[in-house]
C-alpha positions in Angstrom: 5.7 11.9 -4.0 4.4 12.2 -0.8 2.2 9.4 1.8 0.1 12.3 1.3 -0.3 12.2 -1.7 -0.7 8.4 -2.4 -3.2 8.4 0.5 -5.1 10.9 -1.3 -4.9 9.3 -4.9 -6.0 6.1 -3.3 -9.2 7.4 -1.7 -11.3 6.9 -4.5 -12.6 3.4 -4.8 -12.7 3.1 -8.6 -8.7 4.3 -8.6 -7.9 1.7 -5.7 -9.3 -0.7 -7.6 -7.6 0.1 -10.6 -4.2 0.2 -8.6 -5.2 -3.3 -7.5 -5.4 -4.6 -10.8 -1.6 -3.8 -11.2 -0.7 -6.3 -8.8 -0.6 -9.2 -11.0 1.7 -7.4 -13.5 2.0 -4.5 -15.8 -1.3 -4.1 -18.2 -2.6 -2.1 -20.7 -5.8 0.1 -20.2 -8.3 -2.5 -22.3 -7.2 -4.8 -19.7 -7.4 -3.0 -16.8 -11.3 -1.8 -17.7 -12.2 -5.3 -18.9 -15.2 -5.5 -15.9 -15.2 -2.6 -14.3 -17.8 -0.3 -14.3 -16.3 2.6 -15.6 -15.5 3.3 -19.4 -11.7 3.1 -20.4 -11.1 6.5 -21.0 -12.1 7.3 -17.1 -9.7 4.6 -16.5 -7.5 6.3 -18.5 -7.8 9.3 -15.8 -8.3 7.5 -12.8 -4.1 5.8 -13.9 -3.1 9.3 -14.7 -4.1 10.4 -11.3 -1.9 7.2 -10.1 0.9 8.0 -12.2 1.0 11.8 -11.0 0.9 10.3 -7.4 3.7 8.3 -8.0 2.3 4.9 -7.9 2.1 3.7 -11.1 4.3 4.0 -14.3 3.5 3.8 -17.9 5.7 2.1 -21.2 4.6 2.4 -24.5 3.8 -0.8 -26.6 2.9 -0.5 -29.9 -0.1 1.9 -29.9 -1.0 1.3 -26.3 0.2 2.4 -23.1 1.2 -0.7 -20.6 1.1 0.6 -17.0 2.4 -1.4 -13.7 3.1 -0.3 -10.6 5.6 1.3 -9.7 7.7 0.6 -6.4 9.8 3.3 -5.8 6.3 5.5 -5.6 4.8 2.5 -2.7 8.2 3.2 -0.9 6.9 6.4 1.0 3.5 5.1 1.5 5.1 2.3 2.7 7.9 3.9 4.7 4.4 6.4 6.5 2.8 3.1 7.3 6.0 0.9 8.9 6.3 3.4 11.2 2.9 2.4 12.7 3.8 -0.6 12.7 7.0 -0.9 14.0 5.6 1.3 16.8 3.4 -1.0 17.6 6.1 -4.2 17.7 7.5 -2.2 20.4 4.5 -1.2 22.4 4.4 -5.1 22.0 7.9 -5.9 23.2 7.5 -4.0 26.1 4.1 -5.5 27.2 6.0 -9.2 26.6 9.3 -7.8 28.9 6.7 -6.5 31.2 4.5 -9.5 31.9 7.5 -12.0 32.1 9.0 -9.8 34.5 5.9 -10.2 36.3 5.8 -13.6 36.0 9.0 -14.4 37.3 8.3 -11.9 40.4 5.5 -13.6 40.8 7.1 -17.0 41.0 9.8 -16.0 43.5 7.5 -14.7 45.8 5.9 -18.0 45.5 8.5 -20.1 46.4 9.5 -18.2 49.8 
């Protein structure tokens, strides 16, 4: 699976908030629907689209299906978004090391 892909399966607002129903644990489908307003079997396709992405997995139980999410397939979504961040943190850093240098200039030329 591929950020790209994730990104992609995640666009719709009915799947995201499918995927967000996972986050409290591993349900079946009945459960997942209970609420929303689609019908179960386009919930049905909406985790199928999830599962091809690589974000969700499915165990049978009994009759039913029980999906969760699953975290190896957040780990490139993950891994496409930390580098933004971690950018960031060092565009931060830098601005930090910058103004104290600054500062410190600042207060030596005071002092003379």
């Amino acid at each position: 699976m591929t950020y790209g892909t994730a990104l992609t399966a995640l666009a719709d607002p009915t799947r995201r908030l499918v995927f967000e129903r996972l986050k409290s644990g591993p349900q079946a489908v009945g459960m997942i629907a209970r609420g929303l307003p689609v019908s179960r079997p386009a919930v049905s396709q909406h985790l199928k689209v999830l599962k091809e992405a690589g974000l969700v997995t499915d165990r049978p139980e009994g009759t039913r299906r029980v999906y969760s999410v699953d975290p190896h397939g957040l780990g490139a979504l993950r891994q496409w978004l930390d580098q933004f961040w971690d950018q960031a943190l060092a565009e931060f850093q830098s601005e930090v090391e910058r103004k104290a240098v600054e500062r410190t200039s600042k207060e030596e030329r005071d002092h003379k």
